[in-house]
Backbone as JSON Lines, residues from 0, in Angstrom:
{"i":0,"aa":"X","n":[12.59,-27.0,-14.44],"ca":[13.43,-25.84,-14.21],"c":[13.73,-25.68,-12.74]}
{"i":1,"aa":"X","n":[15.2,-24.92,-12.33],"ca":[15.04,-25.12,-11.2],"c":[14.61,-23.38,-10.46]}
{"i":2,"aa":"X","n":[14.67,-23.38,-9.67],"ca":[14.56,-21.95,-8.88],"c":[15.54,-21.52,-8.4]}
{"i":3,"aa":"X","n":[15.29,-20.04,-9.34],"ca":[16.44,-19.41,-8.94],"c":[16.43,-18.18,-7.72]}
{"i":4,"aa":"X","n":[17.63,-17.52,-7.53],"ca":[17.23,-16.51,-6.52],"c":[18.12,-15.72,-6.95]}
{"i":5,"aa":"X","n":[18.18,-14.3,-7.17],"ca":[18.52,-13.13,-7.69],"c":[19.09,-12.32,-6.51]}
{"i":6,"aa":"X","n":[20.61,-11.97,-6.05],"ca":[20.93,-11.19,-4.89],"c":[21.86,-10.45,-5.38]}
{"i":7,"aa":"X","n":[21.74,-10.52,-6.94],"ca":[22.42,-9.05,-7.65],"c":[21.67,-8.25,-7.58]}
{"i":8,"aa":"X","n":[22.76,-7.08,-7.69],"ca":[22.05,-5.81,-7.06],"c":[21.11,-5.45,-8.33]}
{"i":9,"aa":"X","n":[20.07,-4.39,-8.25],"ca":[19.27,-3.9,-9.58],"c":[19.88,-2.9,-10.06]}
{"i":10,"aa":"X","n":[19.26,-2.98,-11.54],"ca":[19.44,-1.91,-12.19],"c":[19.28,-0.87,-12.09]}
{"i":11,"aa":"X","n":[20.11,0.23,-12.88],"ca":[19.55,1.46,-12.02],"c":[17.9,2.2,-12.84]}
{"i":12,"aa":"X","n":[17.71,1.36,-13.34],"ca":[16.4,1.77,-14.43],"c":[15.32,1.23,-13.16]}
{"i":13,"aa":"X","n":[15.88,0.25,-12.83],"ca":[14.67,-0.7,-11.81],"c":[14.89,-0.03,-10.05]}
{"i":14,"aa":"X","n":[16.01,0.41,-9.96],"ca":[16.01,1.24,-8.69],"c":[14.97,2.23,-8.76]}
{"i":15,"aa":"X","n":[15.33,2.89,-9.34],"ca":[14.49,4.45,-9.53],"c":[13.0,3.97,-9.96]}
{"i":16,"aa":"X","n":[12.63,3.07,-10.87],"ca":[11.6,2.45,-10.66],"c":[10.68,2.64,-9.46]}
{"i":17,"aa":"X","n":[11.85,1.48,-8.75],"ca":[11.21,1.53,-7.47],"c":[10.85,2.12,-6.59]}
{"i":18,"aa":"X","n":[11.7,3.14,-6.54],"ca":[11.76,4.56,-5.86],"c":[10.53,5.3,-6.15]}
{"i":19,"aa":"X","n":[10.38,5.32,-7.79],"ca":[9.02,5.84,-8.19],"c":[7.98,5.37,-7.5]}
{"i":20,"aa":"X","n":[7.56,4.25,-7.45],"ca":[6.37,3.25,-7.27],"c":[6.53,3.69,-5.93]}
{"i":21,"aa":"X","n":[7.68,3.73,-5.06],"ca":[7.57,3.79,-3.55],"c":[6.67,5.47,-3.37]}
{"i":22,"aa":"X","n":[7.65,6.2,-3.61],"ca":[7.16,7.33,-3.56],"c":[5.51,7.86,-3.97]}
{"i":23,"aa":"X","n":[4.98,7.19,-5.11],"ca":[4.04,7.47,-5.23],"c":[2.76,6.64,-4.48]}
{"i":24,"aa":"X","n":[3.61,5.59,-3.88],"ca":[2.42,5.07,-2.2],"c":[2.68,6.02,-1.07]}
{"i":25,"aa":"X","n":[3.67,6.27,-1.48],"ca":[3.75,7.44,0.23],"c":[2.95,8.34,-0.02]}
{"i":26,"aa":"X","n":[3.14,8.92,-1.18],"ca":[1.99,9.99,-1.36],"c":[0.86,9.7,-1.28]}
{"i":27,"aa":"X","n":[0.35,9.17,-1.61],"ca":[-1.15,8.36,-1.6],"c":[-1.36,8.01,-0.24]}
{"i":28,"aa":"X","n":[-0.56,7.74,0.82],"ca":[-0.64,7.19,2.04],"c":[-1.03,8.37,2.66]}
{"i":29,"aa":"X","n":[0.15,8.92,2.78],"ca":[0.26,10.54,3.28],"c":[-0.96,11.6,3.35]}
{"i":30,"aa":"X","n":[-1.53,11.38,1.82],"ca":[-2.85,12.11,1.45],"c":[-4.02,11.55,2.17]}
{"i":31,"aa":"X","n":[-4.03,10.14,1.87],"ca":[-5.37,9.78,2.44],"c":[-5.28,9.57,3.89]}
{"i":32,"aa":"X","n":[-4.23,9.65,4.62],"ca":[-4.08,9.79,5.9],"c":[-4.85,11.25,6.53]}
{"i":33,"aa":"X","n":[-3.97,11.83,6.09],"ca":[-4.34,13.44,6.36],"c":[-5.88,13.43,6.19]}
{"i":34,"aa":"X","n":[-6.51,13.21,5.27],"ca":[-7.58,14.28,4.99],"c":[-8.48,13.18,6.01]}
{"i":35,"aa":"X","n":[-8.26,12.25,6.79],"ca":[-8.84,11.74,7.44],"c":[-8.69,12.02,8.62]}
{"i":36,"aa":"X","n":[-7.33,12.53,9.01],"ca":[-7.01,12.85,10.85],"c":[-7.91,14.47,10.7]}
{"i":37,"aa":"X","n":[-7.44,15.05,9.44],"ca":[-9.1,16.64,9.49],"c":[-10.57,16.37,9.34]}
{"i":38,"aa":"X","n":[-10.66,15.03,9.07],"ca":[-11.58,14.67,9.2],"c":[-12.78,15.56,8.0]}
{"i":39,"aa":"X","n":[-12.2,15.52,7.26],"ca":[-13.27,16.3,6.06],"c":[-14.12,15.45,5.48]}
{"i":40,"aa":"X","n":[-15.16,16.48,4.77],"ca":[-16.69,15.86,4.65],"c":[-16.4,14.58,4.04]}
{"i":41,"aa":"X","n":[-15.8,14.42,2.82],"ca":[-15.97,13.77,2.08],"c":[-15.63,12.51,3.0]}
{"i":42,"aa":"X","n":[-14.82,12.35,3.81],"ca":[-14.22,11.42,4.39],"c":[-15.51,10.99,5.02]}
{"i":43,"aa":"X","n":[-16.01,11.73,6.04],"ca":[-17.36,11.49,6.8],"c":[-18.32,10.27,5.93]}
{"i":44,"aa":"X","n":[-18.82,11.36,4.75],"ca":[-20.01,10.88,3.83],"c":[-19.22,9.24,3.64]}
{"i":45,"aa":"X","n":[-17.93,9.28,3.18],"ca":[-17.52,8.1,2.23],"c":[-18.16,6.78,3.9]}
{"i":46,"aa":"X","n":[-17.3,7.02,4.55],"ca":[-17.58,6.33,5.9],"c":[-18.47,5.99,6.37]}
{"i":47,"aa":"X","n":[-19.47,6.76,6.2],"ca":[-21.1,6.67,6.67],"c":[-21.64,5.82,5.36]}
{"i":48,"aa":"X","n":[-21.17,5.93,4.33],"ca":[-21.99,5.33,2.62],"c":[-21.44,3.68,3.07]}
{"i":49,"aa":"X","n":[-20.08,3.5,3.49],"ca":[-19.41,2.17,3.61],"c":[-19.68,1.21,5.19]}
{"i":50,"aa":"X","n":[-20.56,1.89,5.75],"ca":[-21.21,1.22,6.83],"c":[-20.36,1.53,8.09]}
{"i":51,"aa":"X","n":[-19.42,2.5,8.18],"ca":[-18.59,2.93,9.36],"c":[-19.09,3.93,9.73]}
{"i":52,"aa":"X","n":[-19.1,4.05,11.74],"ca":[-19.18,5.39,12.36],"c":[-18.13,6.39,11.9]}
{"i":53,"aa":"X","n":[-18.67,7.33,11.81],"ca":[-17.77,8.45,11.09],"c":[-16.73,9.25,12.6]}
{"i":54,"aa":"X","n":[-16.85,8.32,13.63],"ca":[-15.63,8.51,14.86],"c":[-14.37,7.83,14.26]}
{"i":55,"aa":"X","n":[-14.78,7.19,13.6],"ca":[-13.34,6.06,13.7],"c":[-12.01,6.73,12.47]}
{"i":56,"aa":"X","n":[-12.3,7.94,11.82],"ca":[-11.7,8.35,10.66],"c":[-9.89,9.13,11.7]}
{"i":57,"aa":"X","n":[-10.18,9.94,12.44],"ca":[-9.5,10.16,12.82],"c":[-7.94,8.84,13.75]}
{"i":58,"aa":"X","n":[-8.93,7.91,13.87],"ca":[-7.64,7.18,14.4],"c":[-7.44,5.99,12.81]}
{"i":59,"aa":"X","n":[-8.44,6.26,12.23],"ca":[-7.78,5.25,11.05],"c":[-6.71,5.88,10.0]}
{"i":60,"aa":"X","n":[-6.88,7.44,9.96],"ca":[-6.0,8.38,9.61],"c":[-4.81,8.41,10.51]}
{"i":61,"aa":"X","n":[-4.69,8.07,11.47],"ca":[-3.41,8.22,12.37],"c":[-2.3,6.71,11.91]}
{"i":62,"aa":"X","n":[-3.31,5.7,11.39],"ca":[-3.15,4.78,11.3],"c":[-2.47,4.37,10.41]}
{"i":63,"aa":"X","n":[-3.05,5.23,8.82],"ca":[-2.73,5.47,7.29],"c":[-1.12,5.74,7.49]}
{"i":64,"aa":"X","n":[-1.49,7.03,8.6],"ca":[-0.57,7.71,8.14],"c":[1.24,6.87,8.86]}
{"i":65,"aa":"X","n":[1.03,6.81,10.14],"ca":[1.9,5.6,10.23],"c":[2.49,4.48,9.46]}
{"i":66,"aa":"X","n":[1.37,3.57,9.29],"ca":[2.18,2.61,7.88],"c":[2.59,3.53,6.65]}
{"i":67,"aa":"X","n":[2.72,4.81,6.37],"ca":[3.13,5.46,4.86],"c":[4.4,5.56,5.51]}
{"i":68,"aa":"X","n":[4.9,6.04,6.7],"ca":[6.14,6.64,7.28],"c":[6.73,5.36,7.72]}
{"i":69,"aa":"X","n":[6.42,4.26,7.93],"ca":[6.83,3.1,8.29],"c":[7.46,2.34,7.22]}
{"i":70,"aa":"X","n":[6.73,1.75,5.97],"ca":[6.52,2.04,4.5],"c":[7.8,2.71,3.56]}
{"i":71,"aa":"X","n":[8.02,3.9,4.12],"ca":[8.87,4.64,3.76],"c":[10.28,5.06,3.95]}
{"i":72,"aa":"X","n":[10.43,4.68,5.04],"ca":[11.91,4.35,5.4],"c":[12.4,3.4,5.5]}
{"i":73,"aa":"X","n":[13.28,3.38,4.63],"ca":[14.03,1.89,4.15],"c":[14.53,0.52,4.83]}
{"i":74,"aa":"X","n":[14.46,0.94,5.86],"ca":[15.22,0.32,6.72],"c":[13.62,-0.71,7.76]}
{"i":75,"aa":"X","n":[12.97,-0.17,7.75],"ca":[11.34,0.16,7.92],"c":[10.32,-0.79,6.91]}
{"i":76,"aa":"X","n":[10.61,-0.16,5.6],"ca":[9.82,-0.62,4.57],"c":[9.02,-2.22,4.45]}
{"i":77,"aa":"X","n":[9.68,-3.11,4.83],"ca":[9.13,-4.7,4.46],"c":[7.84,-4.74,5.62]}
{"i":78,"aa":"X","n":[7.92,-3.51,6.45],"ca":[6.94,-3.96,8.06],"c":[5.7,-3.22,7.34]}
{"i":79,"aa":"X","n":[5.96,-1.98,7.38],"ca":[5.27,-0.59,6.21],"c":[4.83,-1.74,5.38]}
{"i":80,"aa":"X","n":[5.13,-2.44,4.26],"ca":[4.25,-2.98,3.38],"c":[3.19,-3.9,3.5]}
{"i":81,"aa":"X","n":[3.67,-4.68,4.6],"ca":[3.28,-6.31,5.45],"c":[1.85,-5.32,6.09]}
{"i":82,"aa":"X","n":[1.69,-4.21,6.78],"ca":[1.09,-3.71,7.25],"c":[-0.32,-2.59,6.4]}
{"i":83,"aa":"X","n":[0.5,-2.22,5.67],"ca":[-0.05,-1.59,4.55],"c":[-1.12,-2.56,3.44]}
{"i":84,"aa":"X","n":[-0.6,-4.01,3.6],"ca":[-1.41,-5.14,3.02],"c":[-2.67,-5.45,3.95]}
{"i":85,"aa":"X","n":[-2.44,-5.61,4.98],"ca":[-3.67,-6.12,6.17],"c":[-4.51,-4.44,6.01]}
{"i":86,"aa":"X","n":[-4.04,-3.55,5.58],"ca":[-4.84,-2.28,5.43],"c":[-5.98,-2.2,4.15]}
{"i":87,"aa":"X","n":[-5.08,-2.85,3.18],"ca":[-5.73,-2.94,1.83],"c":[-6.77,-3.94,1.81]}
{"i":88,"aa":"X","n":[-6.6,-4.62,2.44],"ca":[-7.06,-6.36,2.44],"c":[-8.19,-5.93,3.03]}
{"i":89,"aa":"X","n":[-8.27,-5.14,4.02],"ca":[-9.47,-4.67,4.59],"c":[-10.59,-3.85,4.0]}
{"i":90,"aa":"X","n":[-9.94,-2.75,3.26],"ca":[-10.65,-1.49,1.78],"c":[-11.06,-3.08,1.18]}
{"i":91,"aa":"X","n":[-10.37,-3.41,1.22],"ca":[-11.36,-4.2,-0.58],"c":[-12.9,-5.34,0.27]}
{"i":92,"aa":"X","n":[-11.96,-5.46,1.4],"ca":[-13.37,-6.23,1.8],"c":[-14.68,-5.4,2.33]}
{"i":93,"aa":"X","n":[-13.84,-4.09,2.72],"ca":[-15.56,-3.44,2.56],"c":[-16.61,-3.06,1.36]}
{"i":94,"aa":"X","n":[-15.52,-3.01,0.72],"ca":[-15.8,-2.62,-0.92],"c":[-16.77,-3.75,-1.67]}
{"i":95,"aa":"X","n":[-16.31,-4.69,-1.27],"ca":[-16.87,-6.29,-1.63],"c":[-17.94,-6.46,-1.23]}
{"i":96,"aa":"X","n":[-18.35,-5.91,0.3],"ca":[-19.72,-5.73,1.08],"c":[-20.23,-5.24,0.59]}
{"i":97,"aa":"X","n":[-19.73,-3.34,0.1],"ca":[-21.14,-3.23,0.23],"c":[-21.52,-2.69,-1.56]}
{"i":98,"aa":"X","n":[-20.74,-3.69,-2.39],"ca":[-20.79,-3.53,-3.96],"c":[-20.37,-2.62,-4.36]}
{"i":99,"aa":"X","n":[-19.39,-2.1,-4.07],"ca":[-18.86,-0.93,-5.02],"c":[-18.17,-1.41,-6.06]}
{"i":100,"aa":"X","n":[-18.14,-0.21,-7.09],"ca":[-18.06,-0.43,-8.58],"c":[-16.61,-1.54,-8.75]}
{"i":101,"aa":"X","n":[-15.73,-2.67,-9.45],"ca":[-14.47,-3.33,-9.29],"c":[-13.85,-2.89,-9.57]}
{"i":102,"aa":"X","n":[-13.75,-2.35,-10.86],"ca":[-12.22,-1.8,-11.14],"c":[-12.01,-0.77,-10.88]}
{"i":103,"aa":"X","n":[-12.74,0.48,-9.97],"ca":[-12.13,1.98,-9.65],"c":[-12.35,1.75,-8.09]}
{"i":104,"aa":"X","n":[-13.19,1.05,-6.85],"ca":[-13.15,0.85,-6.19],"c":[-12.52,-0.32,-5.32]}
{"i":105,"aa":"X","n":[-13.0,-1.71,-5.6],"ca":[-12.81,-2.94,-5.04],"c":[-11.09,-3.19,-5.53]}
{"i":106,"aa":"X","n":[-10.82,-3.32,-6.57],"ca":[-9.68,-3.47,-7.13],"c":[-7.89,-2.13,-6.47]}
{"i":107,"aa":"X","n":[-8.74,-1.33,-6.39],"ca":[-8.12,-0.08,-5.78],"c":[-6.51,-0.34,-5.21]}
{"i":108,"aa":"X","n":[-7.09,-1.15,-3.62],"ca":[-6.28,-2.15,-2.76],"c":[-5.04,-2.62,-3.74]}
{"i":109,"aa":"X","n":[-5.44,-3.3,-4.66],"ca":[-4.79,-4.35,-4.99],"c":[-3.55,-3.51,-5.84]}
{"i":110,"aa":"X","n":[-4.14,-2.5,-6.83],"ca":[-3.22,-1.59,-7.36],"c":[-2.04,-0.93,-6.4]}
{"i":111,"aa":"X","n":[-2.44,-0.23,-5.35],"ca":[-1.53,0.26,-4.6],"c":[-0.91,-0.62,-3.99]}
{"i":112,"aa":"X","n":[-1.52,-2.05,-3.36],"ca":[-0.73,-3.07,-3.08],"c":[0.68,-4.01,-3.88]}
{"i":113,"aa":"X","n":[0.31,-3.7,-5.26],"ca":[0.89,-4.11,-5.95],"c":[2.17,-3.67,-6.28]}
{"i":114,"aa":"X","n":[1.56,-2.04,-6.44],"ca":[2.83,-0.81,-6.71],"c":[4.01,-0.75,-5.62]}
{"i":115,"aa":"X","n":[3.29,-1.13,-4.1],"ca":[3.9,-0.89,-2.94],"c":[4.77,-1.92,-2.73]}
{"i":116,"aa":"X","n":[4.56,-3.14,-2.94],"ca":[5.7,-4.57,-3.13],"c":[6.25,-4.48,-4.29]}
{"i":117,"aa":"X","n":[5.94,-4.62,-5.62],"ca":[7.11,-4.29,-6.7],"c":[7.85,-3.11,-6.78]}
{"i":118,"aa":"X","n":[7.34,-1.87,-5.35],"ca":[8.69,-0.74,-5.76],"c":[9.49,-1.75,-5.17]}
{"i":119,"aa":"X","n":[9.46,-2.65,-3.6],"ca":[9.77,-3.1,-3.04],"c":[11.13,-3.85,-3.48]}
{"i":120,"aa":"X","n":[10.29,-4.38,-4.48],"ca":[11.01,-6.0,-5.47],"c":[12.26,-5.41,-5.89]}
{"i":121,"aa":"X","n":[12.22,-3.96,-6.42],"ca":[12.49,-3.82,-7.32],"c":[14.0,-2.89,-7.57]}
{"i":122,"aa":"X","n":[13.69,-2.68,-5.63],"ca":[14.93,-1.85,-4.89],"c":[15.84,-2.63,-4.1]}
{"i":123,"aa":"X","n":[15.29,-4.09,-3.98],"ca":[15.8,-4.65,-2.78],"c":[16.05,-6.31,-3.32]}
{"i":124,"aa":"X","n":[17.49,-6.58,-3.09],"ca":[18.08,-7.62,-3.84],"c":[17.5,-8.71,-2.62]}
{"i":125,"aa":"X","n":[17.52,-8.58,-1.34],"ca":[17.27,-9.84,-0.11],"c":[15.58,-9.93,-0.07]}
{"i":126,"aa":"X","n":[15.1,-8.96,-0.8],"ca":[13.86,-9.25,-0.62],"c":[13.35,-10.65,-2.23]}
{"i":127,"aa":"X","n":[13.94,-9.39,-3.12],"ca":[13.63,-10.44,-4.44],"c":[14.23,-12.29,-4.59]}
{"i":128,"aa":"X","n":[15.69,-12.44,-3.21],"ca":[15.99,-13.26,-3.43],"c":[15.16,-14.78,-2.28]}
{"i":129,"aa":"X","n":[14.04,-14.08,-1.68],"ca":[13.19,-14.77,-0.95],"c":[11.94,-15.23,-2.12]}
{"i":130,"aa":"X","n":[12.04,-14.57,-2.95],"ca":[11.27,-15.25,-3.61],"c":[11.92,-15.9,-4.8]}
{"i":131,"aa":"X","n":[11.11,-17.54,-5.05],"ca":[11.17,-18.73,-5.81],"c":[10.78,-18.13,-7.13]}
{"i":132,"aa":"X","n":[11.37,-17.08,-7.75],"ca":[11.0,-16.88,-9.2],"c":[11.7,-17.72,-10.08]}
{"i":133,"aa":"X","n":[10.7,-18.07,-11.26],"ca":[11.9,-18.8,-12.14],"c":[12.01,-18.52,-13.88]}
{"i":134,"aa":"X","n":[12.95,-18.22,-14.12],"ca":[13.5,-18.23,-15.41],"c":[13.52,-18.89,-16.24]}
């Protein structure tokens, strides 16, 4: 078979899709950003349980919250995700350290990672047509 590349535009079932999936990483970004630049308990405890000084929440929250707004504007988005991956990639490897449960913790990453490139896929004809999918 050969490989094809797709630079028709999407559907509008698969736009809004995407839109969905996008939107609901921003939120998730947004949230877990925040409650980290206030620096609340839970954030502390989680940090201190995962082998981190509980200083570092506030600039990793500044951090969150950047790639969600980066992430999120369209024009923006492919850097936001690329970035948002080296973020995830990181959660799961602490997760991996220090055994937390797979599928509600370790796996976590990979869900929002997933959601965050197929809203991606799913809005954006030059992105889907970089990739060698085949039919």
């Amino acid at each position: 078979m050969q490989a094809t590349r797709s630079t028709a535009p999407a559907s509008g079932a698969a736009r809004w899709t995407g839109r969905l999936l996008r939107g609901l990483v921003v939120l998730f970004l947004l949230f877990d950003g925040a409650i980290k630049v206030v620096e609340m308990e839970v954030v502390k405890q989680s940090l201190a349980e995962l082998g981190y000084p509980v200083q570092i929440a506030f600039g990793l929250g500044v951090l969150t919250l950047a790639i969600g707004v980066l992430y999120a504007i369209p024009s923006t988005s492919v850097l936001g995700a690329i970035l948002l991956t080296g973020l995830l990639g990181g959660a799961m490897a602490t997760h991996l350290r220090v055994g937390s449960p797979v599928f509600s913790h370790l796996l976590f990453g990979l869900y929002i990672g997933l959601m965050a490139w197929g809203g991606l896929l799913l809005r954006d004809a030059r992105l889907r047509a970089l990739l060698p999918l085949r039919r």
